[in-house]
TIFIMAR-423119 format. One record per residue (C-alpha): residue in one letter; z, y, x. Coordinates in pm, whole numbers, padded with zeros to 5 digits, always signed. Layout:
<atoms>
AZYX
...
</atoms>
This chain:
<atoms>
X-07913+03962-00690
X-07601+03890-00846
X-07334+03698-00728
X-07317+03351-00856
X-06999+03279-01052
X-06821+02952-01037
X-06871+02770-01378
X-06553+02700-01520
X-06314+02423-01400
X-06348+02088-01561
X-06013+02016-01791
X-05871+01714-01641
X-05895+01411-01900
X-05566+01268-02041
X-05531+00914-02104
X-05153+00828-02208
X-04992+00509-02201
X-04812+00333-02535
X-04480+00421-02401
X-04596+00802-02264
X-04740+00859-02605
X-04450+00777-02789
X-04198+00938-02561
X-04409+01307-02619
X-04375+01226-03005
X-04042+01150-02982
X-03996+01491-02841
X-04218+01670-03068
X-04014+01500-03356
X-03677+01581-03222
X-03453+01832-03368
X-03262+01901-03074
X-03573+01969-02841
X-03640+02307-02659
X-03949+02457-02779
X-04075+02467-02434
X-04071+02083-02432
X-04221+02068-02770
X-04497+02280-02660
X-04620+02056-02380
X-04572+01768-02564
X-04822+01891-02808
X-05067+02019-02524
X-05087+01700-02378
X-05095+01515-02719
X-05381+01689-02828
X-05548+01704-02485
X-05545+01331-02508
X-05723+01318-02796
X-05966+01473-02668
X-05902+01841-02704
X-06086+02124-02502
X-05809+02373-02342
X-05992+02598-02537
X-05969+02396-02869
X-05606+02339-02782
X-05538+02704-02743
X-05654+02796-03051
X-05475+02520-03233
X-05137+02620-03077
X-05183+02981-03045
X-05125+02984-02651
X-05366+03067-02369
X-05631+02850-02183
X-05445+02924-01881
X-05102+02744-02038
X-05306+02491-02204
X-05491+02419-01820
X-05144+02402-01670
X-04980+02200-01882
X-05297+01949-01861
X-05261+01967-01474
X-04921+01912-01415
X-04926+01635-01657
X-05195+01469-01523
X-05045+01551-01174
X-04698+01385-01230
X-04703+01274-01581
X-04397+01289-01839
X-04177+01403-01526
X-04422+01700-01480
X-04360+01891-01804
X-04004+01961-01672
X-03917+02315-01533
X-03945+02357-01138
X-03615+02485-00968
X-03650+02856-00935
X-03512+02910-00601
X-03430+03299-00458
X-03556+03382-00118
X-03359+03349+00129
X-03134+03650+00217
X-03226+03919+00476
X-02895+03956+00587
X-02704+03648+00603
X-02297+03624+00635
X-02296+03680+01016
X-02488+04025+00994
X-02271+04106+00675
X-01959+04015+00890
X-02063+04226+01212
X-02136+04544+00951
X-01840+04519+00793
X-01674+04530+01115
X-01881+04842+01214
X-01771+04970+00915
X-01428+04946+00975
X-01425+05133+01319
X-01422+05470+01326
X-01777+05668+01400
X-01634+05829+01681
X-01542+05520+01843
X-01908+05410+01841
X-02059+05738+01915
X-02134+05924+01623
X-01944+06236+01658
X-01827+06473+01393
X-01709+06240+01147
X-01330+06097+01064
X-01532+05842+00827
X-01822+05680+00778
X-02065+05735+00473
X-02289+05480+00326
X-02623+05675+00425
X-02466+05750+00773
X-02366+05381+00860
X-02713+05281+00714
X-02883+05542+00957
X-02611+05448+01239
X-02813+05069+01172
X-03145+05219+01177
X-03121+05441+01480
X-02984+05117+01703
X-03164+04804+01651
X-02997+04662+01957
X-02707+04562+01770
X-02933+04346+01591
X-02831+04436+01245
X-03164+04544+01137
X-03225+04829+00931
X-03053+04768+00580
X-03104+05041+00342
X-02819+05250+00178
X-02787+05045-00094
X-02802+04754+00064
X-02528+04857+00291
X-02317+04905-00043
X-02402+04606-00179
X-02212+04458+00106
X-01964+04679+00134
X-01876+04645-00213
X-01901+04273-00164
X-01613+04284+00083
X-01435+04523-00097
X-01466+04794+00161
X-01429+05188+00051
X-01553+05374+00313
X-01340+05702+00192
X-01055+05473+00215
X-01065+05349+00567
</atoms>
């Protein structure tokens, strides 16, 4: 027997106020307006009047799936909704402190921390130096990371 499938989701209906409806017109109507914000005004216009997310895709050449979201986050937080959302980075893996202490490591000499053979440290040995002792508590940044901070600092290894 086949597995049931879910029917599809319901589009959430749109009822604007006097002031919400003339607020997405003004922006639709505005010369100065990003097409992004034009384009959910018009989703949400037309899903008030009724529209199907499939009806408005069509109309507006877009996908169900931006029509839906545009429906939901309206009807979710209203004009305010249509805005972007902050696009925040994750949070770094190796904040200033680590960056500080390998900089520092980077500075001393490998013999000094017992990695013989070597008047100078190379990115892919430093980065292996990390690797191989994870009680310093450094992690295990790869090579390029390791530049990346480096370079950040200004730090050439072959001029140490």
């Amino acid at each position: 027997m086949p597995a049931a499938v879910a029917p599809p989701a319901e589009a959430v209906p749109i009822a604007l106020a006097a002031e919400e409806r003339a607020e997405l017109q003004r922006r639709v109507r505005a010369r100065t307006s990003r097409q992004q914000d034009v384009l959910r005004a018009r989703i949400v216009l037309l899903a008030a009047d009724g529209l199907s997310n499939s009806a408005i895709a069509a109309a507006l050449g877009i996908t169900r799936f931006t029509a839906r979201r545009w429906r939901g986050r309206f009807a979710a937080a209203r004009v305010a909704g249509l805005g972007d959302r902050p696009h925040c980075p994750p949070p770094r893996r190796y904040g200033p402190e680590v960056q500080a202490r390998i900089v520092v490591l980077a500075c001393q000499s490998p013999a000094e921390v017992g990695w013989p053979g070597q008047s100078h440290w190379t990115v892919r040995d430093l980065a292996a130096y990390l690797a191989e002792h994870p009680e310093l508590g450094l992690g295990a940044p790869s090579p390029s990371t390791v530049h990346r901070i480096l370079q950040a600092h200004d730090i050439c290894l072959d001029r140490l």
